[in-house]
N, C-alpha and C positions, 0 to 999 in steps of 0.2 A: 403291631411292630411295622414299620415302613422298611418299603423294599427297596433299597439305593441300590443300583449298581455300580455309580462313581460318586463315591463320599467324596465331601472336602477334604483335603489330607493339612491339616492343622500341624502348625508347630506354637508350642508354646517356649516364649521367648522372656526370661527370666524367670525362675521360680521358687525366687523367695516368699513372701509372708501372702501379700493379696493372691498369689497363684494358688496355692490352698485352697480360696472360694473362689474361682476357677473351675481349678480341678474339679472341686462336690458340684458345679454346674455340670461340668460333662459329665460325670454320674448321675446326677438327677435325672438328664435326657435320656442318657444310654438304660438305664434303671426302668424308664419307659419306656422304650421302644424304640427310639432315636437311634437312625442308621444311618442320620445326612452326611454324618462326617466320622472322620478317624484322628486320631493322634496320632502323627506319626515321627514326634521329636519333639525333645525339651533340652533345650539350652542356658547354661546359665555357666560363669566365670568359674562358681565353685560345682566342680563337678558332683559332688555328693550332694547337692542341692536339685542338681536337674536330673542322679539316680532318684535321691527321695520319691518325686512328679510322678519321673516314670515308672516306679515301684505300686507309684502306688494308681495310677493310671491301669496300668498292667492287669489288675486286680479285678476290674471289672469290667473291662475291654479283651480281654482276653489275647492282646498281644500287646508287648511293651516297644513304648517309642522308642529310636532312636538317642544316643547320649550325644552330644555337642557340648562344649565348653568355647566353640569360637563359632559365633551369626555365620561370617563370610564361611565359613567352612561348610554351614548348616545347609545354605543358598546352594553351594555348589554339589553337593551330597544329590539336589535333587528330587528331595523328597516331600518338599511340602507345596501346597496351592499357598497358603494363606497361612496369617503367623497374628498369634494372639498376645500383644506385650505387655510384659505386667513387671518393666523396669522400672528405678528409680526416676522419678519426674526430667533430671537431667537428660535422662538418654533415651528421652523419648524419641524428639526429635531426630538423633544422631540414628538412633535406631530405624525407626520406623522409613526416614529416607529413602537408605538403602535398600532396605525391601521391597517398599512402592517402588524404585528406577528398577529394580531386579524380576518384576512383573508378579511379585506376591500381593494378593489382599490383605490388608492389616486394619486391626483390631487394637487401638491403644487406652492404656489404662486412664482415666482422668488423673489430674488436669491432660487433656490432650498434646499439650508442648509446656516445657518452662516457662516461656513468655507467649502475646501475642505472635509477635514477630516470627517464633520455630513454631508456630502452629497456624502460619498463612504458608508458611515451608513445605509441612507438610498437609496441609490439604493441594495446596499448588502441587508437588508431586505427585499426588493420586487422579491427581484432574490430566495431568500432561502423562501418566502412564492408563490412564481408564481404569483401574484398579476401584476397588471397594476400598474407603475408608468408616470405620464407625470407632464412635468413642464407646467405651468402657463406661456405662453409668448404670449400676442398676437399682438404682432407690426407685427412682419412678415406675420399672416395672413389678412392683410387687404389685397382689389381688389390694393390700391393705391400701398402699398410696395410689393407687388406680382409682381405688371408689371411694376415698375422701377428695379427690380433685374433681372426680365426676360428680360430689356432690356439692364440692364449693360452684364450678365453672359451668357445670350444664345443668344442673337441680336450682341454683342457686339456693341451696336450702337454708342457708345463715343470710339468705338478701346480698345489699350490692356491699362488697366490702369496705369498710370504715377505715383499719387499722391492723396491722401487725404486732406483736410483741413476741423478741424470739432471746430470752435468756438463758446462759449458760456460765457459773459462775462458780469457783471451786479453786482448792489448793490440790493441785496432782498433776506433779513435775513428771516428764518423760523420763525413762530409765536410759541415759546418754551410754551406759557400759552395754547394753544391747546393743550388738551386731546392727539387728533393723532399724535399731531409734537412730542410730548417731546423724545421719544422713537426715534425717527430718529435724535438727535444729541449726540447720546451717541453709543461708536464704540461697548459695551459688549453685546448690544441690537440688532443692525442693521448691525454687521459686520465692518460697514465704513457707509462713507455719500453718494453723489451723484454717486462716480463710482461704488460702489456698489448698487444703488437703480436705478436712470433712466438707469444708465449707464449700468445694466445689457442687458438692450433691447440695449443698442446700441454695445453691444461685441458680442452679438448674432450674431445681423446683419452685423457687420463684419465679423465675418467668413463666416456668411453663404453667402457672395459677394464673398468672395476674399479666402478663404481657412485658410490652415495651420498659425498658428504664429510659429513665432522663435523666437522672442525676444521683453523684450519691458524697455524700460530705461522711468521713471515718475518719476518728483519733486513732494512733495507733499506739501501746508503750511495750517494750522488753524491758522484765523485771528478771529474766532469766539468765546468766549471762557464764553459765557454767562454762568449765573447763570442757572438752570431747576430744577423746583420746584415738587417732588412727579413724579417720573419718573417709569415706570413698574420697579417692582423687588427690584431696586436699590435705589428708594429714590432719596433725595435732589442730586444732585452732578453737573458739571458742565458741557456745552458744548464740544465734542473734535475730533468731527470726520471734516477730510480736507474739507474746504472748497473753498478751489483754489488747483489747477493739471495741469500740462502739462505734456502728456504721449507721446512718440514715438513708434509706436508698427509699428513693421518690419516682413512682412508675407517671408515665404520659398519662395515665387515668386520673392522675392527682394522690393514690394510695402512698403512704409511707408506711416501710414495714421499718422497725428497730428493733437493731442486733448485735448482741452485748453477748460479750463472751472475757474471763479469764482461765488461766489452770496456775494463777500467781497469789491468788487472794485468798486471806484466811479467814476460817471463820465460819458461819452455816453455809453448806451448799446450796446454790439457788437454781433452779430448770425448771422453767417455761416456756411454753410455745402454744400460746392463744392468735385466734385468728375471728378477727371484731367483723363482725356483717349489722345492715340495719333490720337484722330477723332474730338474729342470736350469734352464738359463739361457738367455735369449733377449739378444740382442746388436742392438741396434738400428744400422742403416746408416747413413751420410747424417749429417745436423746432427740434434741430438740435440735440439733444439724442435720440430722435424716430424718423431713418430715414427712408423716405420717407413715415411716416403714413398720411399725409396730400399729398403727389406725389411728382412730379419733373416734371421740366424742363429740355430742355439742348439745347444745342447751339452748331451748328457741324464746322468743319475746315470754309466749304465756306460758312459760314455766316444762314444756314437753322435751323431755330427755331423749334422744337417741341413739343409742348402746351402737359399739363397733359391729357389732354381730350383726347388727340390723344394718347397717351403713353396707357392707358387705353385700348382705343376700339380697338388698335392692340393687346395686348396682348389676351384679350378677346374673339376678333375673331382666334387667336394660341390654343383653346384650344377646344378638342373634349367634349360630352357631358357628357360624364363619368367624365372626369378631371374636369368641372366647378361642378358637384354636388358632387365631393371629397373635393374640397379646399372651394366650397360655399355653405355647405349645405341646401337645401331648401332657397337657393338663398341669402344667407344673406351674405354681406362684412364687417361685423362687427367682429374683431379679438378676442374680447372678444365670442360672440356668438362661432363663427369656434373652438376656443379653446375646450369650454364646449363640443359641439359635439362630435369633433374628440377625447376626452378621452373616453366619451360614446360609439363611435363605435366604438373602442379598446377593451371595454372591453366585446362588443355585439359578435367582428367579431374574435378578437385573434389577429388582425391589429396591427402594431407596432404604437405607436402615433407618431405622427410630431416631435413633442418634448418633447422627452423622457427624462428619468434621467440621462442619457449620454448627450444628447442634452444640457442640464439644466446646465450639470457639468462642459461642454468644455467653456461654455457662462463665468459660471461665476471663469472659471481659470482668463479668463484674465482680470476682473476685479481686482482678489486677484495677482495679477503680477504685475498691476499697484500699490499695494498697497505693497508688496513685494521689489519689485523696488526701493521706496520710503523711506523703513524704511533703505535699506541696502546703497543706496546713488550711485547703481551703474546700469547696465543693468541686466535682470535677464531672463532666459529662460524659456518657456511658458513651456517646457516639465516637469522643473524641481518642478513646481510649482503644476504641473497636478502630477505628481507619488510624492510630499509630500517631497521632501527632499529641498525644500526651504518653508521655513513658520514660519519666524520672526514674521513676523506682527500677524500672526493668532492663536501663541502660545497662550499668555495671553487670548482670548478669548476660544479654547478649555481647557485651564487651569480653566476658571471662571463656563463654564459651566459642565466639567468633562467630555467632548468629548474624 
């Protein structure tokens, strides 16, 4: 058990649906041993949402946070170093802000801002108050997606990479009369649909496989076009962000990965996530937008299979002890847990986080490139997207919110 004498004092800053895995991150650590930090509030509009948290917080912390149902209120209360947000994509930005000028460390949920534009906002903010920014990603720190990257990028055990193939293709409509859903099919809210929500975790992790983009050409279609009743903000209005994409995205190395996704199409389900080397083939587990959080397989030239289990306890055994209690702390392979941490000892040690605002920002270029791509009908450049001078798509939404 580690001995803090001055924990972080955390507030968790909405706590609807993703705060849940959250929450079971701070249990995971505290369940270890973990005494770097405390909770010491949860804020969110509907106040029975931020009892839930801290209900259930309380439970194995052994003292329940503070209730807020208003940020500014929370700020001046006093009571927290550092604030972990886990709002609607809209109010990231609007959020996070204020905390970074208020001299809190913040921790935001991916996508890190709606557009580029509110997430050079807010990394600008944390830079002009010194503050710890880190994004909210925890695909890549699982044990499983840890040691199939270290066996694509540092083993090369499938050779130099050939090709990508990442399918997902299926009839299953969002439930619009859910509370949580309505806000995820309207683009003034969410930015976009799927490439920008799961799909965030999966731009990550393509870069962080294969490097640099240079370019990426996406159709985009909405076949979805329902009615949403009492939606945040906006009221009554209609369904409209894509729900079928096919993106080409083409890295400096020359690799093309294609990525094909509907939830409009009827008929057999199709999921795939193969990753082509000139040694053999890696087989990605689980949903093919969080790759390898469930592991891999792969299958090499002369026929030798490599089980996840194996994949695992090689990497495992590649790592001295210092490095498994950097990436595992207090032994936990839970990405959500590793997340929560490594902000905490960021802003314990002055350590850069994992995944920082930069991190956060490059993720989700190429989400808004696929989307970019899309509106313009042609190929579009990840550079030009990243420095602001392509942003059709993302105009009307810095327009609506005043970005």
């Amino acid at each position: 058990m580690s001995n803090v004498t001055n924990p972080v004092r955390l507030a968790l800053i909405g706590c609807g649906g993703i705060s849940g895995a959250h929450v079971n991150g701070y249990k995971a650590l505290f369940e270890r041993g973990c005494r770097e930090f405390i909770v010491t509030a949860c804020c969110d509009v509907r106040e029975q949402s931020a009892r839930r948290r801290a209900q259930e917080i309380a439970a194995f912390q052994g003292s329940e946070p503070a209730l807020f149902t208003d940020q500014t209120a929370m700020v001046k209360a006093g009571i927290a170093d550092a604030a972990d947000v886990c709002l609607p994509h809209c109010f990231h930005h609007s959020s996070a802000i204020p905390l970074l000028n208020e001299g809190l460390h913040v921790m935001v949920e991916k996508p890190i801002g709606i557009t580029v534009k509110a997430t050079r906002q807010i990394i600008e903010s944390a830079d002009k108050n010194g503050r710890v920014l880190a994004t909210a990603e925890n695909i890549r720190r699982y044990l499983t997606t840890r040691a199939c990257a270290w066996a694509i990028r540092e083993q090369h055990l499938i050779g130099e990479m050939r090709l990508v193939n990442v399918q997902s293709i299926n009839y299953s409509q969002f439930d619009y009369t859910n509370p949580a859903m309505k806000w995820r099919g309207v683009k003034l809210l969410t930015g976009g649909g799927m490439i920008m929500d799961s799909g965030a975790h999966f731009t990550d992790m393509m870069q962080l496989l294969f490097g640099e983009v240079d370019e990426v050409y996406c159709t985009l279609n909405s076949y979805d076009h329902r009615p949403i009743l009492d939606a945040p903000v906006i009221g009554n209005t209609t369904a409209d962000v894509e729900d079928t994409w096919h993106a080409i995205i083409r890295f400096t190395s020359g690799l093309h990965v294609l990525w094909t996704h509907s939830r409009s199409l009827y008929g057999e389900a199709v999921s795939t996530a193969n990753y082509y080397g000139s040694r053999g083939t890696m087989r990605a587990l689980g949903f093919a937008f969080h790759p390898f959080q469930n592991g891999g397989t792969a299958v090499l030239a002369d026929g030798t299979e490599v089980s996840n289990e194996s994949l695992q306890a090689d990497y495992m055994a590649s790592l001295t002890e210092d490095e498994k209690n950097r990436l595992f702390p207090y032994g936990s392979t839970d990405g959500f847990a590793v997340e929560v941490w490594d902000f905490v000892n960021s802003i314990r040690t002055g350590q850069k986080p994992e995944m920082d605002g930069m991190a956060g920002l490059r993720a989700k270029v190429l989400c808004e490139a696929c989307y970019e791509s899309g509106v313009a009908g042609k190929p579009v450049k990840y550079n030009d997207v990243l420095n602001g001078t392509v942003d059709l798509y993302q105009r009307p939404i810095n327009e609506y919110w005043k970005i």
